[in-house]
C-alpha positions as CSV (number, residue, x, y, z in Angstrom):
1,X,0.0,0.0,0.0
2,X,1.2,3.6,-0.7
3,X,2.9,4.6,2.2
4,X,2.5,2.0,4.4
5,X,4.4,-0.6,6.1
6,X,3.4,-4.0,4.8
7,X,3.9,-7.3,6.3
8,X,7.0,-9.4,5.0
9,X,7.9,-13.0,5.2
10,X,11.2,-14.2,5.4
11,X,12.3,-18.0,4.4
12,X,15.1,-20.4,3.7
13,X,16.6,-20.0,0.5
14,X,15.2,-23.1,-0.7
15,X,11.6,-21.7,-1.0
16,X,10.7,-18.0,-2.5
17,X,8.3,-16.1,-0.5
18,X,5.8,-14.2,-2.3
19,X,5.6,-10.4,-2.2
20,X,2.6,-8.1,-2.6
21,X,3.2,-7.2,-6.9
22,X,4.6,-3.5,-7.2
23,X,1.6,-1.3,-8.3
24,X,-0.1,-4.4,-8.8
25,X,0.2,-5.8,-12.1
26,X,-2.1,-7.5,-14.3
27,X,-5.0,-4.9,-13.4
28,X,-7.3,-4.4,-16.2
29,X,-7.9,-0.8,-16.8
30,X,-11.5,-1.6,-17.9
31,X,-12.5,-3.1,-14.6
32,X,-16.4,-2.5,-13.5
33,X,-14.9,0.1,-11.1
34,X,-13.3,1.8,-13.8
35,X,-16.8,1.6,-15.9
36,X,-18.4,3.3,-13.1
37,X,-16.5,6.6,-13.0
38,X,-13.6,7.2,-11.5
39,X,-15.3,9.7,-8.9
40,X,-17.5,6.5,-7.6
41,X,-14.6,5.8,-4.9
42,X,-15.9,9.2,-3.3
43,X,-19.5,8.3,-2.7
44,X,-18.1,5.0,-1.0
45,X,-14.9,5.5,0.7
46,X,-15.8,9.3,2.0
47,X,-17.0,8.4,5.1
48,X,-15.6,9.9,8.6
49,X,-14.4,6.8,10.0
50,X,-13.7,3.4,9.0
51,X,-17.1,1.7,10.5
52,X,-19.0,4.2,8.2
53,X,-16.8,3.2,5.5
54,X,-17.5,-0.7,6.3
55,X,-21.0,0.0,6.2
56,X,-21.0,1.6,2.9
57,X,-18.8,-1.6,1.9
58,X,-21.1,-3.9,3.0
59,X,-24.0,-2.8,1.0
60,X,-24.3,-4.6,-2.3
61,X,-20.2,-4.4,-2.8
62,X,-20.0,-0.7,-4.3
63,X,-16.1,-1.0,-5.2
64,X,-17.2,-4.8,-6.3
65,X,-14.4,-5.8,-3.9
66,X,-15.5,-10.0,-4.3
67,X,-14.4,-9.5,-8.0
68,X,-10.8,-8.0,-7.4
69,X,-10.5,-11.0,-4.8
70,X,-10.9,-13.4,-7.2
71,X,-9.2,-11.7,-9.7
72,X,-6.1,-11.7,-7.8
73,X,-6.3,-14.8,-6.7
74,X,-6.5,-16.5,-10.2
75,X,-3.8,-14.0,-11.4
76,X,-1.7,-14.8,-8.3
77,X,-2.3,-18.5,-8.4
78,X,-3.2,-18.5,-4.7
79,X,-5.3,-21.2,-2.8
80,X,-7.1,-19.5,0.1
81,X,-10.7,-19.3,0.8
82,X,-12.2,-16.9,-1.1
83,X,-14.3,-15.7,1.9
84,X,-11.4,-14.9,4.0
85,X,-9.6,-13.0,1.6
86,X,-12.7,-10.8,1.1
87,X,-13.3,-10.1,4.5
88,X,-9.9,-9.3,5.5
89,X,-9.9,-6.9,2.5
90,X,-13.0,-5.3,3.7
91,X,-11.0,-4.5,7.2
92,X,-8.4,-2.7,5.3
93,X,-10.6,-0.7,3.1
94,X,-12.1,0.8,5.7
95,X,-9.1,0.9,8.0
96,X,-7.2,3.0,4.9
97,X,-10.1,4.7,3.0
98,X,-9.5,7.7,5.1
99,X,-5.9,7.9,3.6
100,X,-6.8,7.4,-0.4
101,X,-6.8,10.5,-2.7
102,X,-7.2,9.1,-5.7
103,X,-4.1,7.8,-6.5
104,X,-3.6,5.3,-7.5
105,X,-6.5,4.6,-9.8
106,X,-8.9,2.8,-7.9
107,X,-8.3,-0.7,-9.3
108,X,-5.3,-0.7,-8.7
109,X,-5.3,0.5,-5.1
110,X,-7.8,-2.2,-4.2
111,X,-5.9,-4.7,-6.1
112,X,-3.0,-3.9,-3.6
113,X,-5.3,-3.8,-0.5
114,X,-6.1,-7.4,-1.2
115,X,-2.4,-8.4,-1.7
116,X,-1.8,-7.0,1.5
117,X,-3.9,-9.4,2.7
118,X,-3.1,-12.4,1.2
119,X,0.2,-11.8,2.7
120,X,-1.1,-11.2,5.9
121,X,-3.3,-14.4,5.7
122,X,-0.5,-16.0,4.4
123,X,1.9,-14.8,7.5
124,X,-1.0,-15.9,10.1
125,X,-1.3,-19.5,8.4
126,X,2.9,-20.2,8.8
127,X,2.2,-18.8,12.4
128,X,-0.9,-21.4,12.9
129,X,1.5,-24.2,11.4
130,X,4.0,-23.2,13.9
131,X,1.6,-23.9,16.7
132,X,0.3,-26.8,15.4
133,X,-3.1,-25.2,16.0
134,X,-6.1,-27.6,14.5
135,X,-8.1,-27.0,11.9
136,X,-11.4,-25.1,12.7
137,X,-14.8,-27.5,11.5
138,X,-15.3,-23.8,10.0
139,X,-11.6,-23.3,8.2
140,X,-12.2,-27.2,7.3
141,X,-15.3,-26.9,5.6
142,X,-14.3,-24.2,3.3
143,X,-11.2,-26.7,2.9
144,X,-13.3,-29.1,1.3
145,X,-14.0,-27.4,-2.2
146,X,-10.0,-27.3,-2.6
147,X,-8.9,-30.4,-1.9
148,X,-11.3,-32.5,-4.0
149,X,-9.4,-31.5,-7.2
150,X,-6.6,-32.6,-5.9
151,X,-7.8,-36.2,-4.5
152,X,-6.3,-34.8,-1.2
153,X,-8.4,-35.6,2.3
154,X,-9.9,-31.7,3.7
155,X,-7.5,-31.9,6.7
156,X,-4.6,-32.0,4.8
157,X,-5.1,-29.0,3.2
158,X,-3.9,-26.5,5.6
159,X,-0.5,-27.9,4.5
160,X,-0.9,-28.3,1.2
161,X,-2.3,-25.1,0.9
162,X,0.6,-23.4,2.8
163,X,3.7,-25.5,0.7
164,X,1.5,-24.1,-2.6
165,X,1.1,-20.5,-1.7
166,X,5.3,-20.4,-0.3
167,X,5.9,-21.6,-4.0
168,X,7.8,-19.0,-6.1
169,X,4.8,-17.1,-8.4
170,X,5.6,-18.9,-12.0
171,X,5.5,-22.6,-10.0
172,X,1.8,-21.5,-8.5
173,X,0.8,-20.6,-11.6
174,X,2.0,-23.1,-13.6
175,X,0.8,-25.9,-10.7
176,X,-2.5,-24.1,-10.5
177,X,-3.5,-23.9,-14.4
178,X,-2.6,-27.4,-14.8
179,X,-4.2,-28.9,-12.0
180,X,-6.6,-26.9,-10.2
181,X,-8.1,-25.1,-13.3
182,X,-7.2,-28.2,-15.5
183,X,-6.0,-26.4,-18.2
184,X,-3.7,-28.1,-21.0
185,X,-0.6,-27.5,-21.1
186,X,0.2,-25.6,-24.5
187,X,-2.9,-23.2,-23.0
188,X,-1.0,-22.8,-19.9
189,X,2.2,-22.7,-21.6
190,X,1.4,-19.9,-24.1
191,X,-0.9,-17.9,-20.9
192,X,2.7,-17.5,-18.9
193,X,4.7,-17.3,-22.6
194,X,7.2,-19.9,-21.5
195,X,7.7,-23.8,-23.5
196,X,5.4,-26.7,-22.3
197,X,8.7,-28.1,-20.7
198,X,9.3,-25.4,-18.4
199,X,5.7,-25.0,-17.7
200,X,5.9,-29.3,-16.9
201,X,9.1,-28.7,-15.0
202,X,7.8,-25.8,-12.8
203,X,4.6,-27.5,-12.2
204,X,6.2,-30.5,-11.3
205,X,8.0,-28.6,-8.4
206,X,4.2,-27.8,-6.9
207,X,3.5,-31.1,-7.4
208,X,6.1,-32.3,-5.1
209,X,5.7,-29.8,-2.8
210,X,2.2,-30.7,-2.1
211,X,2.7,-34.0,-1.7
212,X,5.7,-33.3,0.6
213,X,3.7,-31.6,2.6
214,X,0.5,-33.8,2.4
215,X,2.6,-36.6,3.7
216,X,2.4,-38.4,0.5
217,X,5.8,-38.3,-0.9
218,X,7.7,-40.8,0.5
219,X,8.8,-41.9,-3.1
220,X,9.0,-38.6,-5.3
221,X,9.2,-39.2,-9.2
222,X,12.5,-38.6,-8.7
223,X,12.9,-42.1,-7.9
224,X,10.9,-43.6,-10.4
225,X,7.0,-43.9,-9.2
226,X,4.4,-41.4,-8.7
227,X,2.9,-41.3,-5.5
228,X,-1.0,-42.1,-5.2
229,X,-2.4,-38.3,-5.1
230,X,-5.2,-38.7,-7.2
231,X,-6.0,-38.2,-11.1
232,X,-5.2,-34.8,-11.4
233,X,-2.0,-34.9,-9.7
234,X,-1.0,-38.4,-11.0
235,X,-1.2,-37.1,-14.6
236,X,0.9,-34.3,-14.6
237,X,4.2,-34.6,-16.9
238,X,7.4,-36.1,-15.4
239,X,10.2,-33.8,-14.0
240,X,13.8,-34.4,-16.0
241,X,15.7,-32.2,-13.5
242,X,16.6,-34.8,-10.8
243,X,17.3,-31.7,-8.3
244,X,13.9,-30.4,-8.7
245,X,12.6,-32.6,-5.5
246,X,15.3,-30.5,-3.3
247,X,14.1,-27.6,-5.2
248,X,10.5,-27.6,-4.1
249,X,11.2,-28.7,-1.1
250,X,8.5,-26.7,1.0
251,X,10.2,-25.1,4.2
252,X,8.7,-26.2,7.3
253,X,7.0,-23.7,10.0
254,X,10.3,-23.4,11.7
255,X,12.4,-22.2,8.7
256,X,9.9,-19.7,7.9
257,X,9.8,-16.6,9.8
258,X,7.5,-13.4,10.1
């Protein structure tokens, strides 16, 4: 955010943390937002304190915040809970609103409010891991949606969902076209303008890393045999780098520091 501190993780040098994107790219400049006026902001975030601001927020989405959530999250390749995102972005809309002049556009400066949060989320869910706190019936429920692409059981998720969203940004996306959205891979390949091998090769590495941290990767394909992680997972292209296994290696909660 313009002018503000923002939340950083730190972690081994085995794993690449992922950083809110500078003036957060990928924006389309004709978002509904945009469509609206660029004035519309006003009428919305105007208010005289941040619970009038929520207020405004919560009625009917003005800024059509639930759509920039889910834009950044399929640009960014994260897995989260939709809902959580959106409601921690709501907090920070209203906790900043009083701050925002305009600049930068409006799309942009609520695509960077809800990267703030993802990285906040993301720093509160190496912190849970770190505690070995359980998983909620509430956080395990809205687990349930994404681990049946993945042929993964709902309380592993928490994990898998962590090793995924510590991945560097090209391995999320390249995992998360292939598998979660089920993509081909020439699509995928020519979305991120890289070759179907490197596209195989960085997907692979998400691969492994979710099933390192599932607990299903006692045999890597590294060694020869796929582990037993469902169809979506089994059928993803062979890695030919034999140090990509090291590579992906997800940190655990103690190499991984706020």
């Amino acid at each position: 955010m313009s002018g503000e501190n923002q939340p950083q993780l730190r972690a081994s040098p085995s794993a690449a943390v992922p950083e809110p994107s500078a003036g957060a790219r990928g924006i389309d400049a004709q978002s509904p937002s945009r469509e609206r006026g660029s004035e519309h902001w006003r009428s919305v975030l105007g208010g005289m304190s941040p619970r009038e601001v929520l207020a405004r927020l919560l009625q009917g989405d003005p800024l059509e915040l639930r759509q920039v959530v889910a834009a950044r999250l399929a640009q960014r390749a994260y897995l989260f809970d939709a809902d959580r995102v959106h409601l921690r972005a709501l907090a920070h809309c209203a906790r900043y609103a009083v701050r925002y002049r305009g600049t930068p556009a409006i799309e942009i400066w609520l695509a960077e409010i809800v990267d703030q949060a993802l990285i906040e989320l993301l720093r509160e869910d190496v912190e849970a891991e770190k505690r070995g706190a359980p998983v909620d019936s509430e956080e395990l429920a809205a687990l349930v949606d994404l681990a049946r692409p993945l042929g993964l059981e709902p309380a592993a998720m928490r994990r898998v969902c962590l090793a995924h969203n510590l991945l560097r940004e090209p391995e999320r996306q390249a995992f998360h076209g292939l598998v979660i959205a089920g993509r081909g891979l020439e699509e995928v390949a020519r979305a991120l303008g890289a070759s179907g091998v490197e596209v195989a090769r960085l997907a692979r590495r998400g691969l492994e890393a979710v099933l390192i941290a599932s607990g299903q990767a006692s045999e890597i394909s590294s060694r020869g045999r796929k582990p037993d992680a469902g169809p979506a997972l089994s059928s993803l292209p062979e890695s030919s780098d034999p140090n990509d296994a090291q590579a992906s290696r997800a940190p655990s909660a103690d190499e991984v520091q706020p």
